[in-house]
N, C-alpha and C positions, 0 to 999 in steps of 0.2 A: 504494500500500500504506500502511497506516494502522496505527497503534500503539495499541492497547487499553487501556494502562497510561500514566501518567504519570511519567515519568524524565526528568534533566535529566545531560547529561553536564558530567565537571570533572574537572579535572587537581587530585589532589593528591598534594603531593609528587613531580611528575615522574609519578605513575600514572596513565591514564587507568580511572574510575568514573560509573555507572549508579546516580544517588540517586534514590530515589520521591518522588515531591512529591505533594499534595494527597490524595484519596483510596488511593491506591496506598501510602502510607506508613504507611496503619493494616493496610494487609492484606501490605504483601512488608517483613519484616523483616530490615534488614540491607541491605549496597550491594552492587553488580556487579563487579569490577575486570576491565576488558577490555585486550587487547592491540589493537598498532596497527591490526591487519584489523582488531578487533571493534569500536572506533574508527569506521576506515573506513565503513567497512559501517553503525554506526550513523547515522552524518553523514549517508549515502545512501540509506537507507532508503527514506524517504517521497518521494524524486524519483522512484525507480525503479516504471513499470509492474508490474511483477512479478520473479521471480525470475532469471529468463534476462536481461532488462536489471540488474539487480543484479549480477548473475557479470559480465554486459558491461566497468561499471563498473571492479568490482576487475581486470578483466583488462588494461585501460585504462592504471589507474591501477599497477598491480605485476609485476614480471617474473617470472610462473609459470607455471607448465606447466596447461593449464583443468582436464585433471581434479584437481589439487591445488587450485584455487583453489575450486573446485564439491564438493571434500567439504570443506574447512575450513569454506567458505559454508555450506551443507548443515548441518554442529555446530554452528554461532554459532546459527544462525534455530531449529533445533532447541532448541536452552536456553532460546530466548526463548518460543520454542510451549511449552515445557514450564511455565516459569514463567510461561503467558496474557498475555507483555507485549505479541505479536504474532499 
């Protein structure tokens, strides 16, 4: 899976944020502030085949229950489909 948009992530201030760099910086105005799944998830993105190894991942890596982990998943990816970063 591949990222459409150019974003670089960074801790500031203890927060983790989604900056646009290069092209994507004249057109998504403004930064992302993600929490630690959105984080996660970001880091993992482009390892993961598709979506179902993604949930894989977080399920892995977090101690949830899959249908909570598969709709939080499900709202992250969706923000980003909405704003074309993915």
């Amino acid at each position: 899976m591949e990222f459409k948009k150019e974003f670089i992530l960074r801790e500031i201030v203890g927060e983790a944020v989604l900056i646009p760099t290069g092209a994507t910086a004249a057109q998504f105005n403004g930064l992302m502030s993600v929490n630690e799944l959105g984080k996660f998830i970001w880091e993992n993105y482009e390892k993961a085949s598709n979506e179902d190894e993604l949930l894989k991942f977080v399920l892995d890596e977090y101690e949830v229950d899959e249908d909570v982990a598969k709709t939080d998943l499900d709202e992250f990816l969706n923000v980003l489909k909405e704003n074309e970063i993915i």
